[in-house]
MIBA-19995 format. One line per 2 residues: their letters; for each residue x, y, z of N, C-alpha, C. Coordinates in steps of 0.05 Angstrom, whole numbers, padded with zeros to 5 digits. Example, Ala and Ser with C-alpha at 12.3 -4.5 7.8 and 13.67 -1.06 7.14 Angstrom:
BEGIN
as	00264,-00114,00156,00246,-00090,00156,00264,-00066,00156  00257,-00045,00142,00273,-00021,00143,00258,00001,00157
//
This chain:
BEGIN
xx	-00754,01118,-00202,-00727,01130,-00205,-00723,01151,-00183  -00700,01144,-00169,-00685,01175,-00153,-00681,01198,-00157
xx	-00693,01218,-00160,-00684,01243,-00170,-00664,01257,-00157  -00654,01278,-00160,-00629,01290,-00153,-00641,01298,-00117
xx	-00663,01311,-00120,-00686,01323,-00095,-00684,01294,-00081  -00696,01276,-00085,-00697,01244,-00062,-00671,01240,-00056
xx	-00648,01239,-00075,-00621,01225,-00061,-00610,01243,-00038  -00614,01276,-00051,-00605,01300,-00029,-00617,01291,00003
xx	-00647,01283,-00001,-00666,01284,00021,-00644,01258,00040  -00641,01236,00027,-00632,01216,00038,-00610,01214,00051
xx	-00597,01235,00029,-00561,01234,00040,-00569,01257,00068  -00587,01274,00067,-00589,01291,00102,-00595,01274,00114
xx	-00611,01259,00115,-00624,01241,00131,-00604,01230,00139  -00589,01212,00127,-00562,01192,00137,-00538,01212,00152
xx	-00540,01239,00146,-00523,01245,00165,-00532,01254,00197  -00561,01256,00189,-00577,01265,00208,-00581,01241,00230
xx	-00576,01226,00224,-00575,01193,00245,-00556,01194,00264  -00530,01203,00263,-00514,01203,00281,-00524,01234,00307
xx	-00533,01249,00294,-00545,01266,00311,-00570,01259,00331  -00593,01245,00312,-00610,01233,00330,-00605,01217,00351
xx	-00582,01192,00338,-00578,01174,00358,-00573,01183,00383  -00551,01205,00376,-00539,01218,00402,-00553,01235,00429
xx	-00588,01238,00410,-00614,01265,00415,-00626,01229,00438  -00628,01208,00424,-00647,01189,00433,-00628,01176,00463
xx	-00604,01170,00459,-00585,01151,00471,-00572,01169,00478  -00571,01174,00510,-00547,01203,00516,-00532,01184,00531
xx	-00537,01182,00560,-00517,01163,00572,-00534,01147,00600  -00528,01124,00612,-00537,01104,00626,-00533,01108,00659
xx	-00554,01110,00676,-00550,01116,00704,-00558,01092,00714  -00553,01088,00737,-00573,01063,00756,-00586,01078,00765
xx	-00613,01071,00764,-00644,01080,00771,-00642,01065,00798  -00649,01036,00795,-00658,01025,00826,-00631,01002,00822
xx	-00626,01000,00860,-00614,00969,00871,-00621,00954,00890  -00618,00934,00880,-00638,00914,00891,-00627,00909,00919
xx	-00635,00912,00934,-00615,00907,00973,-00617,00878,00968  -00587,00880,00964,-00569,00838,00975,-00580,00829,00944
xx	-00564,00803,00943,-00570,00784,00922,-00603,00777,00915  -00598,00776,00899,-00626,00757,00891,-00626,00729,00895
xx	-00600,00721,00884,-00594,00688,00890,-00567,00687,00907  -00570,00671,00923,-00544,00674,00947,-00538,00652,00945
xx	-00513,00633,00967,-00527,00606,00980,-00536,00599,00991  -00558,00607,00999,-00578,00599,01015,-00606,00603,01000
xx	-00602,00607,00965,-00634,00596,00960,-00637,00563,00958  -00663,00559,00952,-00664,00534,00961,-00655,00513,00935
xx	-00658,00534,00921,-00649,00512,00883,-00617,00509,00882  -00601,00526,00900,-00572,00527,00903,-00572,00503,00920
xx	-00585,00496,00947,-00574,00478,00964,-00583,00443,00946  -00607,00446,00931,-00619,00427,00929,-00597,00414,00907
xx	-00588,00432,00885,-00568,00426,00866,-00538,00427,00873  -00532,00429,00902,-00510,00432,00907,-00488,00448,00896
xx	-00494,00466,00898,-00475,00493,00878,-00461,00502,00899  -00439,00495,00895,-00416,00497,00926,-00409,00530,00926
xx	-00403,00531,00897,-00384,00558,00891,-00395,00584,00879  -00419,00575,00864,-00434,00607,00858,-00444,00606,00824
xx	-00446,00619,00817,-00449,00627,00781,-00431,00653,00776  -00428,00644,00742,-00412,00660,00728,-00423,00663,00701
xx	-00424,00686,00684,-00420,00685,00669,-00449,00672,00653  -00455,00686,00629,-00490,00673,00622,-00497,00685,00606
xx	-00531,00685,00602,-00538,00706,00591,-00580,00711,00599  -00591,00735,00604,-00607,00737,00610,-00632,00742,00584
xx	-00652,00736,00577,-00681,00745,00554,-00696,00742,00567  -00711,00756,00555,-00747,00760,00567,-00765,00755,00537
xx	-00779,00728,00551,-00796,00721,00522,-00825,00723,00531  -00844,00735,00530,-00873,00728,00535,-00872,00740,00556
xx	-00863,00759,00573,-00863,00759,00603,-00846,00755,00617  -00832,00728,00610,-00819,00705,00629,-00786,00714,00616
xx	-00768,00716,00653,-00744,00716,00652,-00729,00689,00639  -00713,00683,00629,-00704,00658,00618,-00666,00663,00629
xx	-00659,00648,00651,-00633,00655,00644,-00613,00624,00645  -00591,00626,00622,-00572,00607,00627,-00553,00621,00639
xx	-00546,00605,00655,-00521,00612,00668,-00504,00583,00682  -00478,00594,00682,-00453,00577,00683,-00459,00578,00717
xx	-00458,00542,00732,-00457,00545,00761,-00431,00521,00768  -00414,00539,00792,-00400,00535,00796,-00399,00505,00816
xx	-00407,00484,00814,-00420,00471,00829,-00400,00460,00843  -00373,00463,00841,-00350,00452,00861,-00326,00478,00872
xx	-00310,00470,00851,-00288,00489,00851,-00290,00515,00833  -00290,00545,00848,-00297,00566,00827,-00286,00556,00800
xx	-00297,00571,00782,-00277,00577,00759,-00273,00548,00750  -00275,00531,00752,-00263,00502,00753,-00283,00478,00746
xx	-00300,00470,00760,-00325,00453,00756,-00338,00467,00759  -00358,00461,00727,-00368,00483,00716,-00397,00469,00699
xx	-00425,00477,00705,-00443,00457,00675,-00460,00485,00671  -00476,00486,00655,-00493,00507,00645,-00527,00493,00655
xx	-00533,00516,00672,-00562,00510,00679,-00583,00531,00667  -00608,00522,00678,-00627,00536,00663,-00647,00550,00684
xx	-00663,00576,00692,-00667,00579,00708,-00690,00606,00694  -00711,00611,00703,-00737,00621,00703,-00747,00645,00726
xx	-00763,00666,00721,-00771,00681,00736,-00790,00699,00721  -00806,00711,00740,-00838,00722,00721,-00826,00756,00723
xx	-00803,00762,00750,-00796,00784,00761,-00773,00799,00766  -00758,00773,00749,-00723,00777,00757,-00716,00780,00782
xx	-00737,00783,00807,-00718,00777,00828,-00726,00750,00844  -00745,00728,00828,-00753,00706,00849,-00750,00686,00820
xx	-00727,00679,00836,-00711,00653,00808,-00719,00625,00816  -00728,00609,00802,-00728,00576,00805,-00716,00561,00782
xx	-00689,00544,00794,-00681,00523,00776,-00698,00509,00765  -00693,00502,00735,-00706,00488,00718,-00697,00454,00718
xx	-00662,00465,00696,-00645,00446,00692,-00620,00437,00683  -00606,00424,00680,-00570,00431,00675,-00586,00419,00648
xx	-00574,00441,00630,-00569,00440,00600,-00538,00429,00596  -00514,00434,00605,-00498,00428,00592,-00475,00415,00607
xx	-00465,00392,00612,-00441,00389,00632,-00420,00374,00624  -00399,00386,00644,-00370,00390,00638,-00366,00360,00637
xx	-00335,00353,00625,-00334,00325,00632,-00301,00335,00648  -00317,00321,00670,-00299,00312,00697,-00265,00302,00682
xx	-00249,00317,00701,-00225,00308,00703,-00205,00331,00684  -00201,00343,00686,-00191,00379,00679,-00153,00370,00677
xx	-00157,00367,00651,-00122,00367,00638,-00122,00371,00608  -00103,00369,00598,-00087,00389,00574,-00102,00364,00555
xx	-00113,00343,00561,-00123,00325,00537,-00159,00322,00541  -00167,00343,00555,-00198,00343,00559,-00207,00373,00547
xx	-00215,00378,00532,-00222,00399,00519,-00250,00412,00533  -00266,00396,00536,-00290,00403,00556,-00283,00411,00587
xx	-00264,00407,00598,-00263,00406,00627,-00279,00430,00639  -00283,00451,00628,-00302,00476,00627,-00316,00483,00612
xx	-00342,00482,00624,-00362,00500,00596,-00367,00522,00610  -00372,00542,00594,-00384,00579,00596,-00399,00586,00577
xx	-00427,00583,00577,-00445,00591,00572,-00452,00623,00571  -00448,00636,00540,-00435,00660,00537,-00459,00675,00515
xx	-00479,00652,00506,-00501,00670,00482,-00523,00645,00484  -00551,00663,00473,-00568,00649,00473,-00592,00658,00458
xx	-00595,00657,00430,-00609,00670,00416,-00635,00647,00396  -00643,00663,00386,-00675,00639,00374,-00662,00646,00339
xx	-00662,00622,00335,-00653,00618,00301,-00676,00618,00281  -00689,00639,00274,-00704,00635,00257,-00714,00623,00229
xx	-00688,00612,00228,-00683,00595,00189,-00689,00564,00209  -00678,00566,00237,-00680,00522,00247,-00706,00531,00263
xx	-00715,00546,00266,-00741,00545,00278,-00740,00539,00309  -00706,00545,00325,-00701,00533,00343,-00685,00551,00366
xx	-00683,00548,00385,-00663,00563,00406,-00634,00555,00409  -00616,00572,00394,-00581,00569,00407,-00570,00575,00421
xx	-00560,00555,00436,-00542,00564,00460,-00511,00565,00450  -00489,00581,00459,-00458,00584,00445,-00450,00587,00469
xx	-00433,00571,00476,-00408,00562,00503,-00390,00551,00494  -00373,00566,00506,-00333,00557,00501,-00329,00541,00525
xx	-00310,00516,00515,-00299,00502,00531,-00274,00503,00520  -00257,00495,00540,-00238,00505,00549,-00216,00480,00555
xx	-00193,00470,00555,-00169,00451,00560,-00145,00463,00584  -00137,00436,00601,-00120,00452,00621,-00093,00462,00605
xx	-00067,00474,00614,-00048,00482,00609,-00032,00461,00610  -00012,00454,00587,00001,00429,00582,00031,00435,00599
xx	00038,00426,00613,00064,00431,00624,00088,00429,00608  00080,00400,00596,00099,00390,00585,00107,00413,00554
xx	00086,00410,00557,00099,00437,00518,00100,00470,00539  00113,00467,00555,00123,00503,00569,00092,00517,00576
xx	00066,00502,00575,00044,00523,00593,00036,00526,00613  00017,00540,00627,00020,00544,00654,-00016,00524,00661
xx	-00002,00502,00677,-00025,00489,00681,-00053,00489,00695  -00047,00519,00710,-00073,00528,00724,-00094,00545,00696
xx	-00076,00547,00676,-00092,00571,00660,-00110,00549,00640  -00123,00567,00632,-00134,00557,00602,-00135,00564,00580
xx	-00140,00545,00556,-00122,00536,00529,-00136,00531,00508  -00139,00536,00482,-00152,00533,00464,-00187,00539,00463
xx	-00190,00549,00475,-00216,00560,00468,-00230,00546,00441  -00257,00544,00456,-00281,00527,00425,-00306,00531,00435
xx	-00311,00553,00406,-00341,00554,00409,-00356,00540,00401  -00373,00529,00420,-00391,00507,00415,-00425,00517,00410
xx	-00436,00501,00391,-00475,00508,00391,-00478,00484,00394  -00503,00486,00415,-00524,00467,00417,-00556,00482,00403
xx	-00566,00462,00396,-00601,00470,00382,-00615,00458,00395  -00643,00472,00416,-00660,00461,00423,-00683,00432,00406
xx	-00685,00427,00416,-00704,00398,00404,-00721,00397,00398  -00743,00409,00417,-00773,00420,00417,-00769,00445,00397
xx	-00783,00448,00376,-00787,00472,00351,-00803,00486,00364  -00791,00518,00356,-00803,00539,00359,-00804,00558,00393
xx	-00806,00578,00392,-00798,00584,00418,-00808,00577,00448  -00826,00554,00446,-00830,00539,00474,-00807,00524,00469
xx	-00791,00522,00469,-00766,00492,00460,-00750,00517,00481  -00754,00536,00489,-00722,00541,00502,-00720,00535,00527
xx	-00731,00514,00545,-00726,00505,00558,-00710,00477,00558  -00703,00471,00525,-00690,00448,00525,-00706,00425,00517
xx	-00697,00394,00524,-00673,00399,00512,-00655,00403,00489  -00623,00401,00489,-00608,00414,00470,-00597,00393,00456
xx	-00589,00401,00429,-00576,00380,00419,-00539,00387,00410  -00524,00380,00413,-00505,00391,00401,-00495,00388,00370
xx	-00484,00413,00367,-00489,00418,00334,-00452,00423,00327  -00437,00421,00346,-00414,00425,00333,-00397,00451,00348
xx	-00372,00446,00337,-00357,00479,00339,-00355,00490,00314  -00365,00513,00319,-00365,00530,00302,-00346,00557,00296
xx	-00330,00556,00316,-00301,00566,00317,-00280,00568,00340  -00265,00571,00334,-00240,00557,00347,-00207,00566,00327
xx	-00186,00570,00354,-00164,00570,00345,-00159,00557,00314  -00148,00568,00298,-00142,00557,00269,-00122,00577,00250
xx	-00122,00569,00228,-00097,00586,00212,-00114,00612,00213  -00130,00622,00209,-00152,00648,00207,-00142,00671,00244
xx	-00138,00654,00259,-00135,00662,00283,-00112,00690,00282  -00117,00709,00298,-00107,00737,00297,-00088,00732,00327
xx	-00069,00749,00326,-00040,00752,00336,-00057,00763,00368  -00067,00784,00367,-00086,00786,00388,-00093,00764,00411
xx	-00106,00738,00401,-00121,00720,00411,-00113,00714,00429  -00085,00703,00428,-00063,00701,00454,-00071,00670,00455
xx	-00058,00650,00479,-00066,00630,00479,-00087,00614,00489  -00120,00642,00497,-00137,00633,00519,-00165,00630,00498
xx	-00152,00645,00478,-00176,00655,00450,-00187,00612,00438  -00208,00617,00442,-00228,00631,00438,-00237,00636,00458
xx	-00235,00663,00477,-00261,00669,00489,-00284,00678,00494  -00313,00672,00501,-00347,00672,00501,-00346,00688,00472
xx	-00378,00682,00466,-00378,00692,00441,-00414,00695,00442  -00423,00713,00430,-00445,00736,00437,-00459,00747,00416
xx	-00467,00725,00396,-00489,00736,00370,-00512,00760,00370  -00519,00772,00351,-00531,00786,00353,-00536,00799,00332
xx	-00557,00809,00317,-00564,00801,00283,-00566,00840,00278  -00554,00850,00258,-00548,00870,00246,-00558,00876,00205
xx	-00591,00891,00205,-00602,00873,00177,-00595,00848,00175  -00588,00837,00147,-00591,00816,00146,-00566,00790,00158
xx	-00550,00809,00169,-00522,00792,00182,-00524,00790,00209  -00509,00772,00217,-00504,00758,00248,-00477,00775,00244
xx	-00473,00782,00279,-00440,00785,00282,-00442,00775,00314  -00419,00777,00327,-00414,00765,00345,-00391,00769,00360
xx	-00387,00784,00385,-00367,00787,00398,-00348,00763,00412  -00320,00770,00407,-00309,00748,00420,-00282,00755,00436
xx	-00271,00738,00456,-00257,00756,00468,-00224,00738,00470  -00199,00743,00477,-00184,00736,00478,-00159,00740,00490
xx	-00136,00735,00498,-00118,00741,00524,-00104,00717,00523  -00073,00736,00524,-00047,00719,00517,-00036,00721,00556
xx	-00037,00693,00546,-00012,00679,00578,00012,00689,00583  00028,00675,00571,00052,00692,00566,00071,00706,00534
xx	00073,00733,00538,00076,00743,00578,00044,00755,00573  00044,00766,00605,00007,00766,00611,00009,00780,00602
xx	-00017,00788,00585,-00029,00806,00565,-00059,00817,00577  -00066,00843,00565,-00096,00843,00566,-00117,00835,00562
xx	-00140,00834,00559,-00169,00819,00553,-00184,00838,00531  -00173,00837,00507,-00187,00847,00482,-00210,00840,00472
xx	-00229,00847,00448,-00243,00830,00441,-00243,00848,00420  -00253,00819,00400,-00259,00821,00371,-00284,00819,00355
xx	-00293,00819,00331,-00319,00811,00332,-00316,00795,00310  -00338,00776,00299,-00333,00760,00276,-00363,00761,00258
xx	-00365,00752,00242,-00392,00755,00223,-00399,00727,00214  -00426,00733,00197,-00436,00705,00192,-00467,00717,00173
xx	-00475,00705,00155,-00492,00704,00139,-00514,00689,00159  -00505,00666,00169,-00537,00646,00187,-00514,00643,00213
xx	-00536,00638,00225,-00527,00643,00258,-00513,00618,00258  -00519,00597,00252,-00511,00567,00247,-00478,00578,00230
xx	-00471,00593,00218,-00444,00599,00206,-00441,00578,00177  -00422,00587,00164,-00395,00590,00176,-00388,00619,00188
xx	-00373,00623,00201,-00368,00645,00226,-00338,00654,00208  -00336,00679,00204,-00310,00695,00192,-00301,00710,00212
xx	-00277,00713,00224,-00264,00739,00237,-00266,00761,00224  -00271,00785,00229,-00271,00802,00220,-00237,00817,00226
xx	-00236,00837,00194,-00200,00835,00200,-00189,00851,00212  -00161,00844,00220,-00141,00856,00237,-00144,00890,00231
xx	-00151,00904,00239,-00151,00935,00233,-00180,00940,00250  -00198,00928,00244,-00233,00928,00263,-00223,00917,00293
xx	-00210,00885,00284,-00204,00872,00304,-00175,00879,00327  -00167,00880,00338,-00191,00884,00369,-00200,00908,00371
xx	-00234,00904,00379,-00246,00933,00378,-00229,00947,00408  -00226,00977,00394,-00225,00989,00423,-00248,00996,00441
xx	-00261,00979,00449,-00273,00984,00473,-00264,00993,00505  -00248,00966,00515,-00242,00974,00537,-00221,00975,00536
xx	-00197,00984,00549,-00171,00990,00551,-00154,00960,00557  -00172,00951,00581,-00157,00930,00605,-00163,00905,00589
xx	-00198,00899,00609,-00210,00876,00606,-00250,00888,00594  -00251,00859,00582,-00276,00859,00580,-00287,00833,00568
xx	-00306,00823,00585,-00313,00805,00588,-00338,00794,00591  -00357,00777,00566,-00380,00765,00574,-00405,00785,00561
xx	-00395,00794,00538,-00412,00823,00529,-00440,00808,00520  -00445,00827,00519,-00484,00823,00513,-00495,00852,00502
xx	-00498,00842,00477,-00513,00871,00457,-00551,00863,00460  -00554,00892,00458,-00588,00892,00466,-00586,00908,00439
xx	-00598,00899,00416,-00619,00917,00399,-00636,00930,00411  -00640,00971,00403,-00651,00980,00424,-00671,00986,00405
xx	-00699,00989,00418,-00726,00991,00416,-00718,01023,00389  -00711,01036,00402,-00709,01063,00381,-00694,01066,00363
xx	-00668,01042,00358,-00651,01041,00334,-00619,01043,00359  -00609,01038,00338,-00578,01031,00359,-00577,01004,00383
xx	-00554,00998,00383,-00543,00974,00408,-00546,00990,00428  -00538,00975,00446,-00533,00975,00475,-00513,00953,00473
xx	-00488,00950,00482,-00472,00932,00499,-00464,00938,00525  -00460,00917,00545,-00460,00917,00578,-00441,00893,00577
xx	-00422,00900,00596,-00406,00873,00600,-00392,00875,00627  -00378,00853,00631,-00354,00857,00662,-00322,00875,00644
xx	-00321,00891,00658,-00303,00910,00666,-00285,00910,00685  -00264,00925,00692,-00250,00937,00716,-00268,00949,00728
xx	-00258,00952,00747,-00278,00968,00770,-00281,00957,00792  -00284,00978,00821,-00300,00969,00850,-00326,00975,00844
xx	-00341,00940,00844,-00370,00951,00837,-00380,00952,00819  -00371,00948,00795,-00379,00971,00769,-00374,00942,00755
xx	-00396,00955,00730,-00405,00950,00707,-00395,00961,00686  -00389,00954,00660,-00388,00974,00634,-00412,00973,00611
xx	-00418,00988,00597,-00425,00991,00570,-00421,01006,00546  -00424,01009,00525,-00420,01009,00508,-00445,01014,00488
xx	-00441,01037,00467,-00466,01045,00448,-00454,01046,00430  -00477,01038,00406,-00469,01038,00377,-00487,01050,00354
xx	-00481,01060,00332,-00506,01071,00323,-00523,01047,00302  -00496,01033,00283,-00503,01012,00272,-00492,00985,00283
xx	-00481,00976,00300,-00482,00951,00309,-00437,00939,00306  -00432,00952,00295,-00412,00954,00287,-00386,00968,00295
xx	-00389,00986,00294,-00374,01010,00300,-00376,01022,00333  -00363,01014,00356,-00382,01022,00384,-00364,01037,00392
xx	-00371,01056,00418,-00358,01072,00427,-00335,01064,00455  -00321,01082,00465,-00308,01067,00487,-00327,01068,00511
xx	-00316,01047,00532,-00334,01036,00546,-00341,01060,00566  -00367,01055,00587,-00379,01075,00610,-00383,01063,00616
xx	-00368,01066,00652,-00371,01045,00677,-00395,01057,00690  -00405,01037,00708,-00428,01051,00717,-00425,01034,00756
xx	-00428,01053,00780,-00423,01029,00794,-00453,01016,00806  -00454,00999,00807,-00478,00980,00819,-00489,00974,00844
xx	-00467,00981,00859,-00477,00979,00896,-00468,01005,00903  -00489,01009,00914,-00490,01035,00941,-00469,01038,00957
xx	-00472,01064,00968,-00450,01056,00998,-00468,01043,01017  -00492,01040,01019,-00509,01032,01041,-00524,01003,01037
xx	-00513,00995,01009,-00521,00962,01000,-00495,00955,00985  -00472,00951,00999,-00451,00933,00983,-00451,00917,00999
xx	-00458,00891,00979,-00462,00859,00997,-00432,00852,00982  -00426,00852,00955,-00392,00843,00945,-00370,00851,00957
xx	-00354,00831,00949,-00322,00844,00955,-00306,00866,00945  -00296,00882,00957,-00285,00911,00934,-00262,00888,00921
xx	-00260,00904,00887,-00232,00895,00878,-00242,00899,00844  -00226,00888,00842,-00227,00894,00802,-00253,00864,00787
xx	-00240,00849,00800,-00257,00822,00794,-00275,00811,00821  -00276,00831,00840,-00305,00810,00852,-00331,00814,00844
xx	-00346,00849,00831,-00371,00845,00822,-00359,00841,00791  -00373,00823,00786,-00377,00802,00764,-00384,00809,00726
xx	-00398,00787,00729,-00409,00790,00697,-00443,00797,00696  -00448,00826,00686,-00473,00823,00681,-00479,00809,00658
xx	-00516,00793,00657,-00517,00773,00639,-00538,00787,00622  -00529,00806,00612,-00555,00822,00587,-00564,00851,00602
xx	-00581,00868,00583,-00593,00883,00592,-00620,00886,00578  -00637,00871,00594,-00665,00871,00582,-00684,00900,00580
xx	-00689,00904,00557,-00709,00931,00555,-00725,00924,00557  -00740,00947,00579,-00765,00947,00592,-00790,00961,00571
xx	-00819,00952,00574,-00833,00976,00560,-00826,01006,00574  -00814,01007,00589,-00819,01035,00598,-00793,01053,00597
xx	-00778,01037,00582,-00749,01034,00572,-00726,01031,00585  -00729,01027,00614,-00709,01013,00636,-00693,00994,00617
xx	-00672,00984,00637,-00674,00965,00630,-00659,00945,00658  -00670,00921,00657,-00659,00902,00676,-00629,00892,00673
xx	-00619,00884,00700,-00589,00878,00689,-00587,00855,00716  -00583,00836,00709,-00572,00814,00727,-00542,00813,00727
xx	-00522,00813,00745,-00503,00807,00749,-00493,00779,00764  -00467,00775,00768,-00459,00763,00784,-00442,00769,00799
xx	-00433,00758,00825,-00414,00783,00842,-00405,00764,00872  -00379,00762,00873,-00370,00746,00902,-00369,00769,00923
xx	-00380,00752,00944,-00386,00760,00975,-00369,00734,00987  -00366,00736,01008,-00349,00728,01036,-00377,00739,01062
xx	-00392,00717,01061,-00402,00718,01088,-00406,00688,01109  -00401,00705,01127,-00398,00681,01146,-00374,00662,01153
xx	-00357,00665,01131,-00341,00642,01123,-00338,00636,01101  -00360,00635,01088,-00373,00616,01061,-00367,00642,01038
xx	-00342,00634,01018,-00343,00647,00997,-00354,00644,00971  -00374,00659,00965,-00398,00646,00949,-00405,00677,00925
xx	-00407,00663,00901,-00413,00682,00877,-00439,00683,00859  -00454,00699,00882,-00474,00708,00883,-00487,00721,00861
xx	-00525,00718,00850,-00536,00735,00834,-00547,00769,00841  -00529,00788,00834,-00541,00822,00843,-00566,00817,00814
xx	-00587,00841,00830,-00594,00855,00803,-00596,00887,00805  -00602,00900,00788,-00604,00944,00785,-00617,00941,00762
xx	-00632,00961,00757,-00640,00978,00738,-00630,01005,00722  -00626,01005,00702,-00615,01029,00688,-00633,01044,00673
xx	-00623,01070,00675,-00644,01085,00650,-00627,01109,00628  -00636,01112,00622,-00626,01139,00606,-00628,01168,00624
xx	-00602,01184,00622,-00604,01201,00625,-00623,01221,00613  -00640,01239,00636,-00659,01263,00615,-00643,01284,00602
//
């Protein structure tokens, strides 16, 4: 039984958490940058796979040692032809292609719902014994019903489940398991007509939640995001409601988020932002409730290989904690060299402020 003395002890304690968090988690610097890309076009797994246009968008883990990253490659037209590959490193800065996990089906109009995949989460399901991958694909803009045919439309989040059981299986291959959410009567005023966009699991005690993001065409709107919940990662998937939803994080845009459960208690979120250069993130104490965003910028004055602008450095794909409590951050980021405009892998390191 609780006595009056244990519940007192508990209830300090619980207020005492927002103070620690704030004692443990102050705020995020770049420690080191890496001079030039890691992956350009000119590594050799780019020329061999013919990746015309670059990568976007992904997500980065560290299992055993070993870097694991999916990421979206642009293999024709940016933004446009699009498959999800798979790609390995012992060091995060010396990457070798594996294998295309996921691809688009050719031919991009208002009656192809795949014409884009974006490979946006990638977590290990412990009830299937298996690795999920979650990518939104995406439909062109219908002319004919008043939309704008360069944009994109209906958003669907899709899971695939690795094949091979248990965590050697995350190299594939995947099986597909369905959408698991998508535009519907449940859909929030917010969403606009690009929702569903990427979506970014990540387990809170015994619940899954999951960031998702969304942005109305017309007239142009901002890039909000929402979050949604779930009992098993597999779902069913609930929006969480209009009053939570859209979190205020970032003002503008934000895009491609990735929460790190941190080693000492509290999130970490990192995502693409506004900014020359720059990165954002985001802290939380319980997983739920986050604060507004902190840009951080990523290139030097004496190593900027990107283009200045709001959207040329990219999407970082996670922020892996280090034992030494760094943490790694892969991005992505367009450069213009030579001629050849190509959207390149950066990487930096972050730490905590002392």
């Amino acid at each position: 039984m609780m006595t009056k003395k244990h519940f007192l002890s508990v209830a300090f304690y619980l207020m005492l958490i927002p103070f620690l968090f704030a004692q443990t988690h102050n705020k995020l610097y770049v420690k080191e940058i890496h001079q030039g890309p890691i992956v350009d076009h000119l590594h050799a797994d780019v020329i061999v796979s013919k990746n015309k246009s670059g990568f976007e968008t992904g997500q980065m883990i560290k299992v055993d040692g070993v870097y694991h990253m999916f990421v979206n490659e642009m293999f024709d037209r940016a933004h446009r032809d699009m498959r999800i590959a798979y790609w390995t490193s012992s060091d995060a800065v010396n990457w070798k292609r594996k294998s295309t996990i996921v691809e688009s089906i050719p031919g991009r109009s208002p009656f192809n719902p795949k014409s884009e995949v974006w490979v946006t989460g990638v977590e290990f399901n412990g009830e299937e014994n298996a690795w999920n991958i979650f990518y939104v694909a995406y439909r062109a803009g219908d002319k004919e019903k008043g939309e704008i045919e360069a944009n994109d439309y209906a958003g669907r989040i899709w899971r695939a489940k690795s094949v091979v059981p248990g965590k050697d299986g995350i190299a594939g291959p995947y099986a597909e398991m369905g959408i698991i959410m998508q535009p519907d009567e449940n859909s929030q005023a917010w969403e606009g007509e690009q929702a569903i966009a990427a979506f970014n699991p990540y387990k809170v005690g015994d619940l899954w939640y999951a960031f998702y993001d969304g942005h109305t065409h017309t007239p142009l709107g901002d890039w909000p995001v929402g979050m949604a919940t779930a009992k098993k990662l597999s779902g069913p998937w609930e929006r969480m409601p209009e009053g939570h939803n859209p979190v205020p994080i970032s003002p503008e845009f934000n895009e491609n988020l990735q929460v790190t459960e941190l080693k000492n208690g509290g999130y970490l979120a990192i995502f693409d932002a506004m900014g020359d250069h720059e990165i954002a993130y985001s802290l939380s104490e319980d997983g739920i409730r986050w604060q507004p965003e902190v840009r951080l910028k990523i290139q030097s004055d004496n190593n900027l290989w990107a283009e200045p602008g709001d959207h040329a450095t990219r999407t970082p794909l996670g922020a892996v904690e280090e034992e030494d409590g760094t943490f790694t951050v892969v991005y992505t980021a367009m450069y213009n060299k030579d001629g050849k405009l190509f959207y390149g892998i950066g990487k930096c390191t972050l730490a905590w402020v002392k």
